[in-house]
FIKOLZA-1660 file (N, C-alpha, C; in steps of 0.1 Angstrom, whole numbers, plus 5000, padded with zeros to 4 digits):
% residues 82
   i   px   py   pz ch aa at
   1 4038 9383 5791  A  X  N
   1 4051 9378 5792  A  X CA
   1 4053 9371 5805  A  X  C
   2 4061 9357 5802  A  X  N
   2 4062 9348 5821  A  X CA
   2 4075 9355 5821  A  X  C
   3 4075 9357 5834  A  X  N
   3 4087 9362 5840  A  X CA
   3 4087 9355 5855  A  X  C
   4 4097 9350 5858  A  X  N
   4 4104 9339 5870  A  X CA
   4 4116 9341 5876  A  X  C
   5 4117 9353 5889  A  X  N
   5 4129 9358 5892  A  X CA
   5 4140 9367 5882  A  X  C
   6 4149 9364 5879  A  X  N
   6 4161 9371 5873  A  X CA
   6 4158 9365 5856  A  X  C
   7 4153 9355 5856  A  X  N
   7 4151 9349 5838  A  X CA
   7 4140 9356 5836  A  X  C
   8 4135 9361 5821  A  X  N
   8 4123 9361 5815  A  X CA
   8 4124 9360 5799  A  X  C
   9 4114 9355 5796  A  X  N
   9 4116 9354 5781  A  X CA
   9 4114 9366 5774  A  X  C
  10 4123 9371 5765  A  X  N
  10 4125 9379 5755  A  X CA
  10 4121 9381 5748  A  X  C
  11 4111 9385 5737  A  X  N
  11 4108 9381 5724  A  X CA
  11 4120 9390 5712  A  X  C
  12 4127 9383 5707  A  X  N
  12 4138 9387 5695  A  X CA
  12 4127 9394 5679  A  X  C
  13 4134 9401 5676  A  X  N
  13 4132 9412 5662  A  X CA
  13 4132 9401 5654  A  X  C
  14 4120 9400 5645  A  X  N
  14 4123 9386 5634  A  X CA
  14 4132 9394 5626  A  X  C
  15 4138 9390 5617  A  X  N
  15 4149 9393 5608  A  X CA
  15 4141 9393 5597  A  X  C
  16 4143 9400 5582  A  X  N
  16 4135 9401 5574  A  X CA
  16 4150 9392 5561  A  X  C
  17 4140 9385 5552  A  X  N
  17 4148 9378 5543  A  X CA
  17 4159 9383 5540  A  X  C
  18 4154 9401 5536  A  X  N
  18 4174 9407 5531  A  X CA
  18 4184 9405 5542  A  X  C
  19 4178 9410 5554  A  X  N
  19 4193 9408 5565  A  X CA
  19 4192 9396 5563  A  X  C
  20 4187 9385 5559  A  X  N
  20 4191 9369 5563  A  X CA
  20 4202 9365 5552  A  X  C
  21 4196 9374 5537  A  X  N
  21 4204 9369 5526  A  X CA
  21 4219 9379 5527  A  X  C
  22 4219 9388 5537  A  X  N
  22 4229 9397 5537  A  X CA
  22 4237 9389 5545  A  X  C
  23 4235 9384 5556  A  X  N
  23 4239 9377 5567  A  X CA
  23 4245 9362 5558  A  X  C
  24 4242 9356 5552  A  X  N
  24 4245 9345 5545  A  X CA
  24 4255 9348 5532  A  X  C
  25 4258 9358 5531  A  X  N
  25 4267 9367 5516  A  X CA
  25 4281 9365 5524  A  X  C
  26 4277 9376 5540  A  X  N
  26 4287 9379 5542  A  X CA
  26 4296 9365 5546  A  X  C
  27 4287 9355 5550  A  X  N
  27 4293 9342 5558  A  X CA
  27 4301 9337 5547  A  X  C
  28 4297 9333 5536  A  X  N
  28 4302 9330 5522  A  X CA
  28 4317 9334 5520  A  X  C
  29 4315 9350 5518  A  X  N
  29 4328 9355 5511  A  X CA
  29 4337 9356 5527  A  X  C
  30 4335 9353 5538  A  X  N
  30 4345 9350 5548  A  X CA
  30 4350 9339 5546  A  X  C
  31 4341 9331 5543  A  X  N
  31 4347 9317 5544  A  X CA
  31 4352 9316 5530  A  X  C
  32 4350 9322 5515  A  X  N
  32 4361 9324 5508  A  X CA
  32 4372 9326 5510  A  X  C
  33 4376 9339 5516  A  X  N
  33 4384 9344 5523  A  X CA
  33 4393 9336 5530  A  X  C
  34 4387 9330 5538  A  X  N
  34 4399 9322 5547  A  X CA
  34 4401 9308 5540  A  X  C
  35 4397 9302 5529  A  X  N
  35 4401 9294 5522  A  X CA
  35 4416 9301 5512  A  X  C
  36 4412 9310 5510  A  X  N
  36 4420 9315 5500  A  X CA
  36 4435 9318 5508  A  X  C
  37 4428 9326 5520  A  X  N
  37 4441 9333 5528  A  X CA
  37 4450 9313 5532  A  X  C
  38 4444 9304 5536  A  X  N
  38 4448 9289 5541  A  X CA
  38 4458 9288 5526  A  X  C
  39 4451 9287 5518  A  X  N
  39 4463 9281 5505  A  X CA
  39 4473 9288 5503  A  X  C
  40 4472 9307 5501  A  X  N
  40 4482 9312 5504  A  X CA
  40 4494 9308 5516  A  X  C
  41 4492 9307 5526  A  X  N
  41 4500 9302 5532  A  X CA
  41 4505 9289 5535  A  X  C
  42 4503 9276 5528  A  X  N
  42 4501 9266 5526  A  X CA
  42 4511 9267 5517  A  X  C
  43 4509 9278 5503  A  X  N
  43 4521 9275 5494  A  X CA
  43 4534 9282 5500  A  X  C
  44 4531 9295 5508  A  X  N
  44 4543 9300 5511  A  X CA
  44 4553 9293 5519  A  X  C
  45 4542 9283 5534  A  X  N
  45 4553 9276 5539  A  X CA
  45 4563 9263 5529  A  X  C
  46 4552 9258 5517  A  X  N
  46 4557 9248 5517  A  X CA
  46 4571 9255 5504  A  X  C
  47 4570 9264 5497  A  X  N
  47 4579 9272 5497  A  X CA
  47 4592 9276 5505  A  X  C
  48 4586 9280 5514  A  X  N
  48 4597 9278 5525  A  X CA
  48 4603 9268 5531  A  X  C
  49 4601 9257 5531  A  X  N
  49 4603 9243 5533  A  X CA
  49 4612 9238 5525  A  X  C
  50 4608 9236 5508  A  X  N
  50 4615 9233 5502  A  X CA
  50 4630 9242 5498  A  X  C
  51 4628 9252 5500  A  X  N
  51 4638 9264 5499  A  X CA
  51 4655 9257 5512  A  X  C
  52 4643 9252 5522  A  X  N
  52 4651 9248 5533  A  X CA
  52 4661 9233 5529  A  X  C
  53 4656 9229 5526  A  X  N
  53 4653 9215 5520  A  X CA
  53 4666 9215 5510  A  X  C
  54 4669 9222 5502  A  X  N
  54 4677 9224 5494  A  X CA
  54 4691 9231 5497  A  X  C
  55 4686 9241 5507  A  X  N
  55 4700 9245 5506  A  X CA
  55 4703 9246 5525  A  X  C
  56 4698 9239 5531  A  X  N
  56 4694 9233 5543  A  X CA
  56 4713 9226 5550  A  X  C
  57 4713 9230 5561  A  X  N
  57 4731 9219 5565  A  X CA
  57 4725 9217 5583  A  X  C
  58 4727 9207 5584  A  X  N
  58 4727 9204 5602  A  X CA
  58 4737 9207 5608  A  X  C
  59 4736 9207 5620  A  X  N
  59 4752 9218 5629  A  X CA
  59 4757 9217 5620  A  X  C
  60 4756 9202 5621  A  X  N
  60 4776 9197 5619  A  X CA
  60 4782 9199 5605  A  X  C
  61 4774 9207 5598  A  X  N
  61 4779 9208 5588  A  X CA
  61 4774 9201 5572  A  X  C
  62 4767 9189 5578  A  X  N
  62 4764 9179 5565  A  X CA
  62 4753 9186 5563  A  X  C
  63 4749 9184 5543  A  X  N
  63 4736 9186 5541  A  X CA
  63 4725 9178 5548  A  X  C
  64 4715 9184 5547  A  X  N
  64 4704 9176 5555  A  X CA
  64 4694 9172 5545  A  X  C
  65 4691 9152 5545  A  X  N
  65 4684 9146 5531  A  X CA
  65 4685 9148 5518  A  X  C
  66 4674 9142 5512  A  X  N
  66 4674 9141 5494  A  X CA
  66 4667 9156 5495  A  X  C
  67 4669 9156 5478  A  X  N
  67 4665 9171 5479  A  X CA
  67 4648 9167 5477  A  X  C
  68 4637 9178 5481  A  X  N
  68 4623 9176 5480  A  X CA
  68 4618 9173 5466  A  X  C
  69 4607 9167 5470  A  X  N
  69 4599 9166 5457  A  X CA
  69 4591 9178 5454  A  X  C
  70 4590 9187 5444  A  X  N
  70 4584 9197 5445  A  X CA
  70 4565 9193 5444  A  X  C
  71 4560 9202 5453  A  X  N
  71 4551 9202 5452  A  X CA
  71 4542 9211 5448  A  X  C
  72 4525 9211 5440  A  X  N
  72 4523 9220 5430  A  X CA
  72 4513 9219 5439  A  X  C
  73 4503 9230 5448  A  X  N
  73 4494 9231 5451  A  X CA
  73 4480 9235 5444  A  X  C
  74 4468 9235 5445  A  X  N
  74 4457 9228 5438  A  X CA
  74 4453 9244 5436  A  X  C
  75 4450 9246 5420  A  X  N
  75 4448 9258 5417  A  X CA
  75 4437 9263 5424  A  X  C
  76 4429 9260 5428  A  X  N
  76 4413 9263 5435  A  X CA
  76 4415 9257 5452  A  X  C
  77 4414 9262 5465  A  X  N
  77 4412 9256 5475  A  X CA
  77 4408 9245 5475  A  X  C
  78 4408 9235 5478  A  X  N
  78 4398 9219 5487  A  X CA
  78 4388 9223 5492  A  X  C
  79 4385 9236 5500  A  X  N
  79 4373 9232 5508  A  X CA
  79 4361 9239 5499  A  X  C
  80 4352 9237 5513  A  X  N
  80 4339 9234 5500  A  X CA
  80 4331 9243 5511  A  X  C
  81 4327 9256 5505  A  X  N
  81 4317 9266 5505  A  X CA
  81 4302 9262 5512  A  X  C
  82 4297 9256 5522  A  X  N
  82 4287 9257 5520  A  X CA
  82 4274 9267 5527  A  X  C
% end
């Protein structure tokens, strides 16, 4: 082993295929996960928006704009798993 003051090289545990294919599952269904958790709240704010939007008044009293166009969010996330 070279060793040079306070550095030395390490040699790392090879990983065996299952922890690699374990390690690559778990990365997947996280990033499922946070696709799914993103659209969830994606529809709630825009929910919340249009809710505003509609029954919405500025100080002074006047409604505020046209009412929204509703919008239908994408039954499946956009992003892409890889």
């Amino acid at each position: 082993m070279y060793t040079h003051g306070w550095c030395s090289r390490v040699r790392l545990p090879a990983l065996s295929l299952w922890t690699l294919a374990s390690l690559q599952l778990n990365a997947e269904k996280e990033a499922k996960r946070r696709l799914e958790q993103e659209l969830w709240v994606e529809s709630r704010a825009n929910a919340a928006y249009e809710a505003y939007r509609v029954n919405g008044r500025a100080s002074d009293g006047k409604r505020v704009g046209a009412a929204p166009t509703p919008y239908t969010p994408p039954e499946v996330p956009q992003g892409k798993c890889t």
